[in-house]
N, CA, C and O atoms as CSV, one atom per row, in Angstrom:
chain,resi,resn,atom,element,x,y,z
A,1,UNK,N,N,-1.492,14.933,11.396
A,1,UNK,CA,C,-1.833,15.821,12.467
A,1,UNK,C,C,-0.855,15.603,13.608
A,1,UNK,O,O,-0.757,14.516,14.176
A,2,UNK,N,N,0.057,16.958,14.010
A,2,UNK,CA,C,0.606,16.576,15.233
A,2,UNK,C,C,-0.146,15.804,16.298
A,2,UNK,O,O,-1.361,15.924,16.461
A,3,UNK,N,N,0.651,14.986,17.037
A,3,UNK,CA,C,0.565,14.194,17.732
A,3,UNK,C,C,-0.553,13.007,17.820
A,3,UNK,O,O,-1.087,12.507,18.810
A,4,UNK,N,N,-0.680,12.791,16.706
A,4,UNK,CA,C,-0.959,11.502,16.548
A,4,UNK,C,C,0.530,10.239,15.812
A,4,UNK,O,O,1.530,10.465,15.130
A,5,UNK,N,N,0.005,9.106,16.347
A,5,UNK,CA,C,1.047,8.404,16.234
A,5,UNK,C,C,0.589,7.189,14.862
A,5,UNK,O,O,1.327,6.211,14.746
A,6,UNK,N,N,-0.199,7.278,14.231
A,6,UNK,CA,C,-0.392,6.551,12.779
A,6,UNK,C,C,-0.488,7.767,12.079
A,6,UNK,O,O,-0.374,8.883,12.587
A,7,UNK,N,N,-0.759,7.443,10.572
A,7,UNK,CA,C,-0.865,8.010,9.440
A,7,UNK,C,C,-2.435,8.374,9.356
A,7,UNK,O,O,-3.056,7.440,9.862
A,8,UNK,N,N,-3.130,9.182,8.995
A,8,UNK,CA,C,-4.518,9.930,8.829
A,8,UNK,C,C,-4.565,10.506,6.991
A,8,UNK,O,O,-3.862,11.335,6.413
A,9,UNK,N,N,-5.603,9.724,6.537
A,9,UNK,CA,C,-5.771,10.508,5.048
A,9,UNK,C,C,-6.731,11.468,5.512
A,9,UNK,O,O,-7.640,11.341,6.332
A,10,UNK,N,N,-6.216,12.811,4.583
A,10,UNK,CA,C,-7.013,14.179,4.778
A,10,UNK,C,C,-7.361,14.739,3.678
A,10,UNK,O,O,-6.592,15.054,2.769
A,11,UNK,N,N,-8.847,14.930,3.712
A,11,UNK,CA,C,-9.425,15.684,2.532
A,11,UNK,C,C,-9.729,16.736,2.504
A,11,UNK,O,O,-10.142,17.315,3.509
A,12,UNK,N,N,-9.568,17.533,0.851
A,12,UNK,CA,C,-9.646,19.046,0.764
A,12,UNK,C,C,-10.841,19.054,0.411
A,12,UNK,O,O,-10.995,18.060,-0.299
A,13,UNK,N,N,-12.104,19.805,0.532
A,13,UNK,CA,C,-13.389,19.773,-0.065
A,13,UNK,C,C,-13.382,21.113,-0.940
A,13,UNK,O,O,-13.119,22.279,-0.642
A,14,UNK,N,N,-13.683,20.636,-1.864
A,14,UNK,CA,C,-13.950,22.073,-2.775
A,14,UNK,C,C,-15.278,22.171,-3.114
A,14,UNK,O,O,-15.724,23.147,-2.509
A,15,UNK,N,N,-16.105,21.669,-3.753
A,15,UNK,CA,C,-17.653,21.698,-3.854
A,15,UNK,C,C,-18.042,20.292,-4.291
A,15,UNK,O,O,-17.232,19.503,-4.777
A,16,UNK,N,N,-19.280,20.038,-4.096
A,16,UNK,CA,C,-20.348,19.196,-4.278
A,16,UNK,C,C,-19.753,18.588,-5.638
A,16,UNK,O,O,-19.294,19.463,-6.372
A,17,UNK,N,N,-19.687,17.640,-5.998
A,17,UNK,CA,C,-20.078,17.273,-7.331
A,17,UNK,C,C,-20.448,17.912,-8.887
A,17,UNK,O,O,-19.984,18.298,-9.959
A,18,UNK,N,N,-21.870,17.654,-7.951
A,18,UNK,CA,C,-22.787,18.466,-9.263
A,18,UNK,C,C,-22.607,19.773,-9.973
A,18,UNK,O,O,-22.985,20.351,-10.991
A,19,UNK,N,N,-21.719,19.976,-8.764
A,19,UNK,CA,C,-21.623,21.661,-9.001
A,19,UNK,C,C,-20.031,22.012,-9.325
A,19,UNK,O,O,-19.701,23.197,-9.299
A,20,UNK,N,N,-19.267,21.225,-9.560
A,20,UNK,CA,C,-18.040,21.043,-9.684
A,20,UNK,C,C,-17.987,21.657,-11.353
A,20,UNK,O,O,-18.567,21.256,-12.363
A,21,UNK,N,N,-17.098,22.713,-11.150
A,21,UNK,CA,C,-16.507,23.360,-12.611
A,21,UNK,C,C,-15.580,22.385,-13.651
A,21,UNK,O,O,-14.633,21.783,-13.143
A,22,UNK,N,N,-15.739,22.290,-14.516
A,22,UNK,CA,C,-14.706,21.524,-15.035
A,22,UNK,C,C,-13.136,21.800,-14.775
A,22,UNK,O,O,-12.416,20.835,-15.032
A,23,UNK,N,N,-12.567,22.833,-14.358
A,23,UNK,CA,C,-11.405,23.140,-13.548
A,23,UNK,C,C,-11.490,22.533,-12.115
A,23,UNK,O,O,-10.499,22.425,-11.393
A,24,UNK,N,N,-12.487,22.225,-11.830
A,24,UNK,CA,C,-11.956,21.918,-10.551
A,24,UNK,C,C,-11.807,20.803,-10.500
A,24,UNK,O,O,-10.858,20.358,-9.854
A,25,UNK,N,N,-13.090,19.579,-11.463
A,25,UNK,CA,C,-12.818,18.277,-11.461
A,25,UNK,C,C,-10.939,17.800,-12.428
A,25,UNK,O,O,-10.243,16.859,-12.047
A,26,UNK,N,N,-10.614,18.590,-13.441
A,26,UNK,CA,C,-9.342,18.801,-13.369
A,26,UNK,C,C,-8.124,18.413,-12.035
A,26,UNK,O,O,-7.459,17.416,-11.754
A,27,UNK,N,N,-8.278,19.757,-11.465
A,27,UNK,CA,C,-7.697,20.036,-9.962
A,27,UNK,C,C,-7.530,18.940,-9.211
A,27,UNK,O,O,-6.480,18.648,-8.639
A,28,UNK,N,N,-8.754,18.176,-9.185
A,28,UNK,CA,C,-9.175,16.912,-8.227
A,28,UNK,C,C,-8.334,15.737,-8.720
A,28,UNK,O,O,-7.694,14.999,-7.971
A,29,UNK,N,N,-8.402,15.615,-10.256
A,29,UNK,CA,C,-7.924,14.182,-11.109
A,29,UNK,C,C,-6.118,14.646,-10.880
A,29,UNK,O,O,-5.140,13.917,-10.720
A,30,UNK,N,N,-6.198,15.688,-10.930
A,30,UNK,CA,C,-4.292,15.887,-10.644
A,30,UNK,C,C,-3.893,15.819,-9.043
A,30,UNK,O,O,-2.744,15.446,-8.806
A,31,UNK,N,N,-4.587,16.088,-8.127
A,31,UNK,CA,C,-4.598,15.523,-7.396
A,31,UNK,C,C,-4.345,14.441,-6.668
A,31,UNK,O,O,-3.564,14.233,-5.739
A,32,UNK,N,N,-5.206,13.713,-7.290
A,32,UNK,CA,C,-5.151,12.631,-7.362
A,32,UNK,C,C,-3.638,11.450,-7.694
A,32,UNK,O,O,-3.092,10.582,-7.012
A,33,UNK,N,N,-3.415,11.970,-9.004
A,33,UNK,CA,C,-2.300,11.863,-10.040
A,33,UNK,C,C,-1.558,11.956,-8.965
A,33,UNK,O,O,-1.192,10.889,-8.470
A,34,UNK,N,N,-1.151,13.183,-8.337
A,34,UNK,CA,C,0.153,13.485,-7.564
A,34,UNK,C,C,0.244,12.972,-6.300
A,34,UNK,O,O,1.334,13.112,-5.746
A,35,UNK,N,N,-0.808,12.297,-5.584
A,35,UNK,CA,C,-0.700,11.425,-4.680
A,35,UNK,C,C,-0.486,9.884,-4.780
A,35,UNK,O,O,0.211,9.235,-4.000
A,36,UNK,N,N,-1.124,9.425,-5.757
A,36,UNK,CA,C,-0.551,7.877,-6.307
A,36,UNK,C,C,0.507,8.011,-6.763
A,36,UNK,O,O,1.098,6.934,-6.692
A,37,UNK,N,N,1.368,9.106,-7.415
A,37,UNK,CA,C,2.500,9.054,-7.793
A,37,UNK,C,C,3.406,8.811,-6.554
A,37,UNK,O,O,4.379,8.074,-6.391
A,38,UNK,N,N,2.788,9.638,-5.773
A,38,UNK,CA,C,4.034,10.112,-4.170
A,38,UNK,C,C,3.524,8.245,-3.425
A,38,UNK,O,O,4.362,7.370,-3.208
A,39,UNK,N,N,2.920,8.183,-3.327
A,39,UNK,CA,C,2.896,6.486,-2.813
A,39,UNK,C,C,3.839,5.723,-3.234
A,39,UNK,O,O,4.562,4.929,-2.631
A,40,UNK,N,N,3.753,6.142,-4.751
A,40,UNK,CA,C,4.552,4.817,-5.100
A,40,UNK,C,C,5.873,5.229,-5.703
A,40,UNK,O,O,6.495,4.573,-6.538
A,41,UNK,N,N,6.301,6.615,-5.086
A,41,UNK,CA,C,7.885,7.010,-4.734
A,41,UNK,C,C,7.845,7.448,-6.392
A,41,UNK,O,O,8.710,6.815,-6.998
A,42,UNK,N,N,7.305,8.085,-7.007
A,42,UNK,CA,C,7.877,8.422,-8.100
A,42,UNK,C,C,7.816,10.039,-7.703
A,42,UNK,O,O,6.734,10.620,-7.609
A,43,UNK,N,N,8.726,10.514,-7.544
A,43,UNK,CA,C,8.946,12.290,-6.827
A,43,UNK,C,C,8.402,12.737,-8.029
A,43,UNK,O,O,7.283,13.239,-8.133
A,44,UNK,N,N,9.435,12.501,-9.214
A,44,UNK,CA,C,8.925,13.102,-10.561
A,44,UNK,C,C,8.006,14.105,-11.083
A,44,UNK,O,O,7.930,15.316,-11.286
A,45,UNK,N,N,7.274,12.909,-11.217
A,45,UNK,CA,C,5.550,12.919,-11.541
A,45,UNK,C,C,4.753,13.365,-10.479
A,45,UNK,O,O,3.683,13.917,-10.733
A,46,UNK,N,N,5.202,13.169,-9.086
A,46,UNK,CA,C,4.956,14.030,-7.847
A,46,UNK,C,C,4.986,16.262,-8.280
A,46,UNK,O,O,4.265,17.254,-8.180
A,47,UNK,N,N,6.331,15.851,-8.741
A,47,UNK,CA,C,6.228,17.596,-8.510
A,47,UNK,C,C,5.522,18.124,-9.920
A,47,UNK,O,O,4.819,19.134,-9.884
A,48,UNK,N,N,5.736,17.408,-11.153
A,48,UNK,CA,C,5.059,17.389,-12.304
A,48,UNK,C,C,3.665,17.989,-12.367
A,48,UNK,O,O,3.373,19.077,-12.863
A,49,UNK,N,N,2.852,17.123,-11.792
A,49,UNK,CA,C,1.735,17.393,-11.233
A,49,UNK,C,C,0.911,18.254,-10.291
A,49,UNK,O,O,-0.277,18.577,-10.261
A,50,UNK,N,N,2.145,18.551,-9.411
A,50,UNK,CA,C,1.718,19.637,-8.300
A,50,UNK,C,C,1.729,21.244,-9.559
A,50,UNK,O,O,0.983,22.178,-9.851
A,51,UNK,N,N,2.942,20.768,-9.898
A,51,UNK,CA,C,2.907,22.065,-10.821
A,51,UNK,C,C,1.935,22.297,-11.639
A,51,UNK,O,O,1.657,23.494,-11.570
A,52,UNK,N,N,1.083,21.589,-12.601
A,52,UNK,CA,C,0.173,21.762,-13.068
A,52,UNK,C,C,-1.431,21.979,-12.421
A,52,UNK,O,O,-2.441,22.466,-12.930
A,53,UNK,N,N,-1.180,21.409,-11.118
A,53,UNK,CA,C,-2.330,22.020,-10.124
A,53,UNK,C,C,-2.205,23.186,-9.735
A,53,UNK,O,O,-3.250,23.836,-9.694
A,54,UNK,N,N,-1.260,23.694,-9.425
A,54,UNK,CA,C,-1.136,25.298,-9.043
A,54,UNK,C,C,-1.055,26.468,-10.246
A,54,UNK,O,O,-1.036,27.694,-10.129
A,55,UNK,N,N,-1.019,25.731,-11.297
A,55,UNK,CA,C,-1.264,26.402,-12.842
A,55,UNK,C,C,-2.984,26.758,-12.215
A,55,UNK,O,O,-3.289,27.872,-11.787
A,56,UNK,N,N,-3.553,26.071,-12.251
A,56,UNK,CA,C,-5.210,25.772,-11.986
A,56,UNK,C,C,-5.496,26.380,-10.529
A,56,UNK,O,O,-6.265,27.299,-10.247
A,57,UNK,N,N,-4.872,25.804,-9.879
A,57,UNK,CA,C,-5.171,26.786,-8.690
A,57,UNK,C,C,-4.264,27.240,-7.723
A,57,UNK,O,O,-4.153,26.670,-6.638
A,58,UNK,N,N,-3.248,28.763,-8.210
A,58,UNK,CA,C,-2.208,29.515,-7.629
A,58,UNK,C,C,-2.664,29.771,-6.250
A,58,UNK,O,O,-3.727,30.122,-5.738
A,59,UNK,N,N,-1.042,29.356,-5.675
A,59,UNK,CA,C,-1.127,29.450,-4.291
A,59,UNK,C,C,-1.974,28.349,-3.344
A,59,UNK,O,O,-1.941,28.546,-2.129
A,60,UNK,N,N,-2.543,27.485,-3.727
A,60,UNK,CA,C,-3.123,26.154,-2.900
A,60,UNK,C,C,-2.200,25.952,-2.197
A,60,UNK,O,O,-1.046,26.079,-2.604
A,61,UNK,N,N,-2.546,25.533,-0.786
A,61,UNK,CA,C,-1.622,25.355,0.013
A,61,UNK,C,C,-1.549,23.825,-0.012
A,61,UNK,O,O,-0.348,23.573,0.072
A,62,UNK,N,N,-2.029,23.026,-0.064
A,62,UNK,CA,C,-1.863,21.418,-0.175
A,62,UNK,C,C,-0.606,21.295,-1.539
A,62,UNK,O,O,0.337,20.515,-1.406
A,63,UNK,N,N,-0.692,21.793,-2.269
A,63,UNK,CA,C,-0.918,21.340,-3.376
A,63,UNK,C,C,1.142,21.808,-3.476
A,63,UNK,O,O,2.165,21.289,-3.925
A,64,UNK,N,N,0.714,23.148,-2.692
A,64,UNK,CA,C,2.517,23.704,-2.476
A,64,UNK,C,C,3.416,22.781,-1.359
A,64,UNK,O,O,4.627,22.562,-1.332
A,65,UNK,N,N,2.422,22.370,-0.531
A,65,UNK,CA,C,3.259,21.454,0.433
A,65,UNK,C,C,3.377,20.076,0.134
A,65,UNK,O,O,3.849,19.217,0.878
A,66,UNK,N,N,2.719,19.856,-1.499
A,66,UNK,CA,C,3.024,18.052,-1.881
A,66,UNK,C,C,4.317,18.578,-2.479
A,66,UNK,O,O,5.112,17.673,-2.733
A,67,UNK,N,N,4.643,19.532,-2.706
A,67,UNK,CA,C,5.009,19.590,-4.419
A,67,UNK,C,C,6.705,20.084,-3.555
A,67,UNK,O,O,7.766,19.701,-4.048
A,68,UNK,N,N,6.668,20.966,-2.241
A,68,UNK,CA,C,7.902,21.045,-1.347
A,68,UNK,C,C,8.652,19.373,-0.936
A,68,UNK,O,O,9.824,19.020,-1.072
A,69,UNK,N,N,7.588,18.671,-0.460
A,69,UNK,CA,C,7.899,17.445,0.200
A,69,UNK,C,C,8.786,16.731,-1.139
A,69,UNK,O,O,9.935,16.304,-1.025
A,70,UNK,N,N,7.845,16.704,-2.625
A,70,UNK,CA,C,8.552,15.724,-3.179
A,70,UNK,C,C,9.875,16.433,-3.324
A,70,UNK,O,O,10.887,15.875,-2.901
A,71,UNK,N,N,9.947,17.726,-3.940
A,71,UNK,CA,C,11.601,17.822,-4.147
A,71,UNK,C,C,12.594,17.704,-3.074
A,71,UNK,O,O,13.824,17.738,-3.097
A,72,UNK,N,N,11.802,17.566,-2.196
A,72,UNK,CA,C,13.251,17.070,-1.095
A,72,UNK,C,C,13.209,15.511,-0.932
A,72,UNK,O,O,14.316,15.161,-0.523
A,73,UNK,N,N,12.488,14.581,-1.067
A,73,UNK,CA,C,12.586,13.582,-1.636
A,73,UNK,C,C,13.040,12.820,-2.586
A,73,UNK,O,O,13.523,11.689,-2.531
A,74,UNK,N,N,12.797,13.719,-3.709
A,74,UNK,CA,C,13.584,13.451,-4.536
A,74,UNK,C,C,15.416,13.420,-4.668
A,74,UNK,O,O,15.957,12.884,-5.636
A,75,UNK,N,N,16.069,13.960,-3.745
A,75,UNK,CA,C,17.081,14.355,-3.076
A,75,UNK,C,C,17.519,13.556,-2.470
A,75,UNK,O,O,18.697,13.274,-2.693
A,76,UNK,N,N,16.767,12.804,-1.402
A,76,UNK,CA,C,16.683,12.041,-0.537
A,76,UNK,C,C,17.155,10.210,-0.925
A,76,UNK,O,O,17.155,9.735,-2.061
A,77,UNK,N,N,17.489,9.523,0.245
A,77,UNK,CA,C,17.645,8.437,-0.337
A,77,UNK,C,C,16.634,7.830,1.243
A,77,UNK,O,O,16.896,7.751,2.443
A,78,UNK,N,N,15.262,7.466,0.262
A,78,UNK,CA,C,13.906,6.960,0.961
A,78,UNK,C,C,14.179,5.279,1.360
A,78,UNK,O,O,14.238,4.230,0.719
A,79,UNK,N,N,14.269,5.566,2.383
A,79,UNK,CA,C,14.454,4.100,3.060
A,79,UNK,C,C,13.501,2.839,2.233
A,79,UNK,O,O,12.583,3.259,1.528
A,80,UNK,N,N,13.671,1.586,2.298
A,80,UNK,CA,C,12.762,0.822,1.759
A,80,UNK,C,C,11.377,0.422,2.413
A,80,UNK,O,O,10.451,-0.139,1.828
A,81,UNK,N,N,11.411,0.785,3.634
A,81,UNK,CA,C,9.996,0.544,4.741
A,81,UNK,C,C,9.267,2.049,4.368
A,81,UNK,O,O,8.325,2.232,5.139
A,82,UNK,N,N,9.383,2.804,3.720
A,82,UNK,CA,C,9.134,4.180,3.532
A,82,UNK,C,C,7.558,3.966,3.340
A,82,UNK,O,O,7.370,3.059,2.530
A,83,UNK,N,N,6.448,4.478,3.795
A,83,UNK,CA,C,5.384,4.253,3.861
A,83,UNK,C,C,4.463,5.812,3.312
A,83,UNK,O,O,3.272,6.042,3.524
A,84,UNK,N,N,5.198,6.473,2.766
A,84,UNK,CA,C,4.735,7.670,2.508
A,84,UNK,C,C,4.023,8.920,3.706
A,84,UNK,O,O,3.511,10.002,3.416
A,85,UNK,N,N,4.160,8.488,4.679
A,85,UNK,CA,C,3.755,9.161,6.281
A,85,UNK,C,C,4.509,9.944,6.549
A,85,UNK,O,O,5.467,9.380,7.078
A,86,UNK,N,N,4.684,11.230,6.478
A,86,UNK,CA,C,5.227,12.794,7.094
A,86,UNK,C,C,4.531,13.056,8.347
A,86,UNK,O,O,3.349,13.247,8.635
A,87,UNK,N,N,5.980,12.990,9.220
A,87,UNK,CA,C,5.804,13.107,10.870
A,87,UNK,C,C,5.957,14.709,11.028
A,87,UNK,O,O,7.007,15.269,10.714
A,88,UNK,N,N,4.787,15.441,11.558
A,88,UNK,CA,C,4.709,16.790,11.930
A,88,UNK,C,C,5.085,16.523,13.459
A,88,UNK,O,O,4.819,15.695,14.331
A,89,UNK,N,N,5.804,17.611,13.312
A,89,UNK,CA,C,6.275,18.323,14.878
A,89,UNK,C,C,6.089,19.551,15.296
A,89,UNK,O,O,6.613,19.960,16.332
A,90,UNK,N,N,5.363,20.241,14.583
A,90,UNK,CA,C,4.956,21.340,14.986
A,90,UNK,C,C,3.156,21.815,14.562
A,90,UNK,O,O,2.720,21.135,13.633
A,91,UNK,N,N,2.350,22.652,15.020
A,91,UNK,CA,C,0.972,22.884,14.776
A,91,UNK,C,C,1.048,23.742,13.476
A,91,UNK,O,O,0.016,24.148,12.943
């Protein structure tokens, strides 16, 4: 979130549990997938994954802005203090 000065984990809510489609608990486990991947710097399996979430659910906007970040990362030469934290500068 602009202007804060640490890192903030942010969650997408899609439904309850119980009520969770088997596509969506899908959605969630790749999710998932593509954020432990991006922690631990594997871009790869970062965009791998995004791609197969937006198979499942076209046009997600989380899911397009993991999947932007890693390929320019992947590009990138990620410092070794790299903490996985994207500094917004704009709302």
């Amino acid at each position: 979130m602009k202007g804060k000065a640490e890192g903030i984990i942010v969650y997408q809510l899609m439904t309850l549990r119980d009520k969770a489609t088997p596509e969506q608990l899908r959605a969630e486990a790749l999710g998932e997938e593509a954020m432990q991947a991006y922690l631990a710097r594997n871009f790869a399996s970062v965009t791998a994954a995004c791609r197969r979430l937006l198979e499942l659910l076209p046009g997600d906007v989380s899911a397009s802005a993991l999947l932007a970040r890693a390929e320019q990362l992947e590009k990138a030469d990620v410092p070794e203090d790299w903490d996985g934290v994207m500094v917004l500068t704009d709302k």
